[in-house]
C-alpha positions in Angstrom: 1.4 -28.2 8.2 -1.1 -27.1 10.1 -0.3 -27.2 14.4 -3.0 -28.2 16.8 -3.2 -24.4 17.9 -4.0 -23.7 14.5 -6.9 -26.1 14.0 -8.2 -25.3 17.7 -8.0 -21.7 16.6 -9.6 -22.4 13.3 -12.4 -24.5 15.0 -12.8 -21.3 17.7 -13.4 -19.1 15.4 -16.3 -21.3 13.7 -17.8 -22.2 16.6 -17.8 -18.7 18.0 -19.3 -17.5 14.4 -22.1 -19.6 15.0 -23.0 -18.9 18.5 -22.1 -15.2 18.7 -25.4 -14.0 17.6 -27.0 -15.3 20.7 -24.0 -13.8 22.7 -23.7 -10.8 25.0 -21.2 -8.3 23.3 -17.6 -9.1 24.7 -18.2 -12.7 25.0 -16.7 -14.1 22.1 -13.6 -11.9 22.6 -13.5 -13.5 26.4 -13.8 -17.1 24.9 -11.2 -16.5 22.4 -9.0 -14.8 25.3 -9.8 -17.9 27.8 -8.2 -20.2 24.8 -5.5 -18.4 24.4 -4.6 -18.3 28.2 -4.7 -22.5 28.0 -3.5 -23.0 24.9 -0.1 -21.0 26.4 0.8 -24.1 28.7 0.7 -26.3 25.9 4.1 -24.5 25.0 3.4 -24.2 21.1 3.0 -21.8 18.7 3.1 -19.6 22.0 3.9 -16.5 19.7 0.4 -17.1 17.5 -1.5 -18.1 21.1 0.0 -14.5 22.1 -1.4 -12.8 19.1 -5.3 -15.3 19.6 -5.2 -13.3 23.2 -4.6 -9.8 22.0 -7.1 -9.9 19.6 -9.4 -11.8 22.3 -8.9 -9.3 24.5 -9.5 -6.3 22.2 -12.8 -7.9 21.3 -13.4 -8.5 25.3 -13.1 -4.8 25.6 -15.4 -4.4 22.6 -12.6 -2.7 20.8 -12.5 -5.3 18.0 -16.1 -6.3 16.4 -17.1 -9.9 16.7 -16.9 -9.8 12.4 -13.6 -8.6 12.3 -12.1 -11.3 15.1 -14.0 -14.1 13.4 -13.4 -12.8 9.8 -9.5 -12.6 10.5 -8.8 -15.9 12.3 -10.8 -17.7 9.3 -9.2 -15.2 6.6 -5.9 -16.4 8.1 -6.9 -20.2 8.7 -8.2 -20.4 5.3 -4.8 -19.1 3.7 -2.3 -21.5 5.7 -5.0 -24.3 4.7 -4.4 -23.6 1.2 -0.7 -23.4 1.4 -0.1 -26.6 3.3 -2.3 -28.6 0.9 -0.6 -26.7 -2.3 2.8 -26.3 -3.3 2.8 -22.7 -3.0 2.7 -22.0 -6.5 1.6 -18.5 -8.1 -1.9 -19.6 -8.4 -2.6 -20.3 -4.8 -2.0 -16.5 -4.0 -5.1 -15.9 -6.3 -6.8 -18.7 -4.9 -6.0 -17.6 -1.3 -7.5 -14.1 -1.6 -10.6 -15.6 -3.5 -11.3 -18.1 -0.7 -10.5 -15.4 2.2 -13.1 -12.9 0.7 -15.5 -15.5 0.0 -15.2 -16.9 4.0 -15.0 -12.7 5.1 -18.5 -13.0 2.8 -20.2 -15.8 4.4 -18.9 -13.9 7.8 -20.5 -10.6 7.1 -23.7 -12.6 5.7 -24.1 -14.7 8.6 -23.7 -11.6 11.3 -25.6 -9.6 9.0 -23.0 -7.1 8.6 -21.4 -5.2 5.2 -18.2 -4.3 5.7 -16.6 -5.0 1.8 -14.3 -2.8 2.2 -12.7 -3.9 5.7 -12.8 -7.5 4.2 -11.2 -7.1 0.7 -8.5 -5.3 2.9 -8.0 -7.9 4.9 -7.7 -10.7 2.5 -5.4 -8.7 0.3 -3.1 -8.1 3.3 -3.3 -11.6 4.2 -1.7 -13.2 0.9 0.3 -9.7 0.8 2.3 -10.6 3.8 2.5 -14.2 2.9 3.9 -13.5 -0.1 6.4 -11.3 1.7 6.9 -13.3 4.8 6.4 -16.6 3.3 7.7 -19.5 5.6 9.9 -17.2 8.1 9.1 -18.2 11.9 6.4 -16.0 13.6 5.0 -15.1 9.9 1.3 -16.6 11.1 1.2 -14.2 14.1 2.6 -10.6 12.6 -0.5 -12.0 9.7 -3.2 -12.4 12.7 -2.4 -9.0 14.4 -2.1 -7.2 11.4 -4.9 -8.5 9.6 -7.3 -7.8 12.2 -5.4 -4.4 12.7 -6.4 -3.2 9.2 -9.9 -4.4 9.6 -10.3 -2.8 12.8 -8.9 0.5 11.2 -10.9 0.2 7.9 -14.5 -0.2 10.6 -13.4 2.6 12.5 -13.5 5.1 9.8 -17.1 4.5 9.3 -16.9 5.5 5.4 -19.6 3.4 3.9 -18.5 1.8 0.7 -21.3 0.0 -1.0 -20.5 -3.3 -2.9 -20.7 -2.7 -6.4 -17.7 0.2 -6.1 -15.9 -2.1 -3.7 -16.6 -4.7 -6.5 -15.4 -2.5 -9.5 -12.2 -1.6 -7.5 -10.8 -4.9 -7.2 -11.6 -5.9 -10.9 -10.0 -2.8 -12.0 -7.2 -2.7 -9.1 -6.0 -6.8 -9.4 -6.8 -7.1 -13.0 -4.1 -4.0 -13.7 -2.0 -5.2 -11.2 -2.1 -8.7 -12.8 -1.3 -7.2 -16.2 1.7 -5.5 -14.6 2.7 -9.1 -13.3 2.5 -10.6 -16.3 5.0 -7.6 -18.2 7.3 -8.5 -15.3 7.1 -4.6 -13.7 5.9 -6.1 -10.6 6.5 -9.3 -8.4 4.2 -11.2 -6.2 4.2 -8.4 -3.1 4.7 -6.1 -5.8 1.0 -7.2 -7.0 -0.8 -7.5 -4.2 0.3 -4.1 -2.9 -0.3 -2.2 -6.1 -3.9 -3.6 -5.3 -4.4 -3.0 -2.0 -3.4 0.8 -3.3 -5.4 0.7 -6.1 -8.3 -0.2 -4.3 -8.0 2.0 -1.4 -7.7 5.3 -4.4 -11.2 3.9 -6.4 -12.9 3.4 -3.4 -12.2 6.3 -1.1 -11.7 8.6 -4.6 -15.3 7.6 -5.0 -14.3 6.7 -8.9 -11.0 5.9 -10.9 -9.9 9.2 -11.8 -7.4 9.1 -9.0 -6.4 5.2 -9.4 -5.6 6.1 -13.1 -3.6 9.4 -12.3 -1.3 6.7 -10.0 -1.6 4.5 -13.0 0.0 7.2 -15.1 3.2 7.5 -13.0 3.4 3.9 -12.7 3.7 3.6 -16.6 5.6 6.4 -16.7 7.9 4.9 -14.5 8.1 1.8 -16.0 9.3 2.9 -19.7 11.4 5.7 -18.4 12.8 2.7 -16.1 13.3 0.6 -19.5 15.0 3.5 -21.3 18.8 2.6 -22.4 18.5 -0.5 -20.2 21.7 -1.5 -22.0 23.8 2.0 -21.3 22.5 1.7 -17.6 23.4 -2.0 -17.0 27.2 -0.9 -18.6 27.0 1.8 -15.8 25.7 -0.7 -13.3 22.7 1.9 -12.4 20.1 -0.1 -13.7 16.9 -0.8 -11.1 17.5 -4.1 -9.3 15.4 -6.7 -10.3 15.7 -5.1 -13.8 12.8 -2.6 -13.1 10.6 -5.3 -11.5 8.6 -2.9 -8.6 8.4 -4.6 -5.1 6.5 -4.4 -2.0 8.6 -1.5 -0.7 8.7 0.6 -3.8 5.3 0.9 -4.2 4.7 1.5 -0.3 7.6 4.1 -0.4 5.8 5.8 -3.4 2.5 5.0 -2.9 1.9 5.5 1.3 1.3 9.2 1.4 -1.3 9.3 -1.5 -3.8 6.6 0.1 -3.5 8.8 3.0 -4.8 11.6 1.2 -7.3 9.8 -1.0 -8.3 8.5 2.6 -8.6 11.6 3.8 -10.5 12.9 1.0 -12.9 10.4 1.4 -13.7 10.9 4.4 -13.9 15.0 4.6 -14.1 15.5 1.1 -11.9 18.8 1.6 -9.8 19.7 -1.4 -6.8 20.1 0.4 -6.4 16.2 0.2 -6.5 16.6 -3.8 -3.7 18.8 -3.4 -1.8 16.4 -1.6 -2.6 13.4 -3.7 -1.7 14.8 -6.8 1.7 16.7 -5.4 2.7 13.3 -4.1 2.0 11.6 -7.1 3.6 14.4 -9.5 7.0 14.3 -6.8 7.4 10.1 -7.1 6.8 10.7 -10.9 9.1 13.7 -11.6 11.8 12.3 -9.3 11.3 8.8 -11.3 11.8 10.4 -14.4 14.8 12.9 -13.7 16.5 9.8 -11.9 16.3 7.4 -15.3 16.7 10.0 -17.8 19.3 12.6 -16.0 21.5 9.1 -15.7 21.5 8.8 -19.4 23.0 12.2 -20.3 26.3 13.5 -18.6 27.8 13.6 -15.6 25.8 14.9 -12.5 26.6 17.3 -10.3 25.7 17.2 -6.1 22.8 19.3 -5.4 24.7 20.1 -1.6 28.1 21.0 -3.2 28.0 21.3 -7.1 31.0 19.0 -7.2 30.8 16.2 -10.3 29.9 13.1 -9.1 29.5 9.3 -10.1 26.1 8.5 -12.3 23.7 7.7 -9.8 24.6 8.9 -6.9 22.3 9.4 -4.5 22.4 13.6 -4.6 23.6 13.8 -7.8 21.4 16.3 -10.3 22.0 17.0 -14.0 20.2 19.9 -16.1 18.8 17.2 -18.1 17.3 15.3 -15.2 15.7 19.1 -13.9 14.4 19.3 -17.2 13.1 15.4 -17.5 11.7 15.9 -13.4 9.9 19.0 -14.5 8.4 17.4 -17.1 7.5 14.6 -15.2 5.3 16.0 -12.9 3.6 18.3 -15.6 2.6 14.7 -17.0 1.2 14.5 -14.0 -0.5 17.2 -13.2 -1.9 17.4 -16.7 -3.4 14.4 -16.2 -4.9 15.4 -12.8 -6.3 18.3 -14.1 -7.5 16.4 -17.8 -9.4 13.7 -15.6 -11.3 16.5 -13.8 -9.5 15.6 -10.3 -7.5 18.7 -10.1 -8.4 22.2 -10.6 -6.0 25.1 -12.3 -4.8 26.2 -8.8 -3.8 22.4 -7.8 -2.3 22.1 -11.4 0.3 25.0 -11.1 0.9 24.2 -7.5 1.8 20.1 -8.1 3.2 21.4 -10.9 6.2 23.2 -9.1 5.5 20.8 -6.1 6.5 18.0 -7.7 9.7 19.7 -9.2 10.7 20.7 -5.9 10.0 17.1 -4.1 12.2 15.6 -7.0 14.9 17.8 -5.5 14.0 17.4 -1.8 14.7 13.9 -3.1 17.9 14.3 -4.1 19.0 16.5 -0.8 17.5 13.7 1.4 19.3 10.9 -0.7 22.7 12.9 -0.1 22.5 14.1 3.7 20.7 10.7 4.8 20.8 8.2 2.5 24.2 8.3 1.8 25.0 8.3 5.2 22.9 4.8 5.7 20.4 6.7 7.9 17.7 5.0 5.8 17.3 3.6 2.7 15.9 4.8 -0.9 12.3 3.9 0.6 12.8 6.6 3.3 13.9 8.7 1.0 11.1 8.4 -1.7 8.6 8.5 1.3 10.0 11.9 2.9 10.1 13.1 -0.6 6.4 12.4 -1.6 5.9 14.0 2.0 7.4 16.9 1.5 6.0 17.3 -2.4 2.7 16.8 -1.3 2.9 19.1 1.9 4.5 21.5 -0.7 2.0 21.7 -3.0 -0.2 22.1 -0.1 1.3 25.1 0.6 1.5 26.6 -2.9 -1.9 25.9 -3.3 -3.1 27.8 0.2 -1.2 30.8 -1.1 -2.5 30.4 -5.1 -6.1 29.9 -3.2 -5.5 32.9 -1.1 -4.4 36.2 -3.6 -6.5 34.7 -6.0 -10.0 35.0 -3.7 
């Protein structure tokens, strides 16, 4: 149901829509910020009237643009609108995103503004939290701030993304992510954040050479993950969820490479393409070593040697080396085959990748086993260090080469 802070904030942010053109700059943040302040003795939804006044306050400042503050209170509004008049079924996650771009639209068309980019972002990360957060207390505000957050990050890059690429990205981006849905290798979160990646690589990647190169892994994952389900199940080292990728899994595999299609866009230096496709090649190879190496003998620990347990966090086998290295030659291949990667970057994400499998499976033993993070930490340091790696490798290949 929707509070009376909610509607007052909903009707705010119309009202200041319309007026702000005739506004001095810092005005509408100031209104919203005055609301906030007097909504706060009204003692409800004192966590969301918190979150109004931040936002207020950055636009106040003239931190946050007057289209992002408007486009994320109505992005939001619109999405908690849906959702109390629905029963929160699958379709009004679709149907949420839709409407929130289509009100982000009529924002950026009103202020005379094109900022695509910044507002499929923020509609995606709207439902995506939703989806994740759903009905837990406070879910409304960590939305707001982080909504607006994103927008205000994707403005401040200044990388101009015209509309028919943004356009092509999310047909391409949701419509494989829907298919993976749909073959039950992804969940809800696991959809929308797949997108959000997906989008972020064709856009920024200036094409879909580097989406389908994260594509490939993701398949690859996905039948290697399938492989003697049976023999892994009677091992009880299956993938929870029977394979089914989440939120977290493809943030933990996924994070480093937008950062370096990011960065690519936005300096166009090839050092970025050496990090994208080492991360990438790392996540695949250690994907691959992890579901095939289980299959075939027992493992050893890459600290001590000593036979351990199938999956064991730490535990290597010479079939899982040989199944990793492969892995990120599939992956590398492919990088080089779509044009993306050079024959330097090829060799280098080549041995990368074999490496950050193995980084992998020291970090899992010295941290994960000691429940100093979880397998996302660990996949996340590992793509780190594969791509930094291959970095590296590539600087020196670069260098006795020229």
């Amino acid at each position: 149901m929707f509070s009376t802070v909610r509607w007052i904030a909903f009707a705010l942010a119309v009202l200041l829509l319309i007026i702000s053109p005739y506004l001095p700059p810092g005005i509408p943040g100031f209104l919203v910020f005055i609301a906030a302040v007097s909504l706060w003795f009204k003692n409800e939804d004192r966590l969301l009237v918190f979150a109004l006044g931040a936002i207020g306050f950055l636009g106040l400042i003239g931190i946050l643009p007057i289209f992002v503050l408007c486009a994320a209170i109505l992005i939001i509004a619109t999405k908690e609108l849906i959702f109390s008049l629905t029963g929160g079924r699958t379709i009004e996650y679709a149907l949420s995103f839709i409407c929130g771009l289509l009100i982000a639209a009529f924002v950026m068309e009103y202020l005379g503004v094109r900022s695509w980019l910044s507002a499929v972002v923020g509609a995606t990360v709207c439902v995506l939290l939703h989806s994740i957060l759903k009905t837990q207390k406070n879910a409304i505000t960590i939305e707001l701030l982080a909504v607006a957050m994103i927008m205000l990050l994707i403005e401040d890059l200044e990388y101009e993304a015209e509309f028919p690429l943004v356009a092509t990205a999310v047909v391409i981006a949701f419509g494989f992510s829907y298919f993976a849905y749909r073959l039950k290798t992804a969940d809800i979160p696991g959809l929308f954040s797949a997108a959000l990646v997906g989008v972020l690589l064709i856009v920024f990647a200036g094409g879909i050479s580097w989406f389908l190169i994260m594509l490939a892994f993701f398949i690859l994952g996905a039948i290697t993950t399938r492989y003697k389900m049976d023999y892994k199940k009677s091992l009880h080292v299956e993938e929870e969820k029977g394979g089914v990728r989440g939120y977290i899994n493809v943030f933990a595999n996924g994070l480093v490479s937008v950062c370096a299609a990011i960065g690519f866009g936005v300096t166009q230096h090839p050092v970025f393409i050496a990090a994208y496709v080492g991360s990438v090649s790392t996540a695949a190879a250690d994907t691959v070593a992890g579901e095939i190496g289980v299959c075939f003998g027992k493992p050893r620990l890459i600290t001590t040697f000593q036979p351990v347990p199938e999956g064991t966090n730490g535990g290597v086998s010479v079939i899982g080396e040989m199944a990793g290295l492969i892995g990120a030659l599939f992956i590398s291949l492919s990088a080089f085959l779509l044009g993306v990667a050079d024959a330097s970057i090829f060799v280098a994400a080549v041995i990368g990748g074999f490496i950050g499998t193995n980084l992998d499976s020291l970090l899992g033993e010295l941290y994960e086993n000691k429940k100093v993070w979880g397998n996302a930490g660990t996949n996340f340091f590992a793509t780190l260090g594969g791509g930094i790696i291959t970095v590296l490798l590539w600087g020196i290949i670069v260098f006795f080469s020229g």
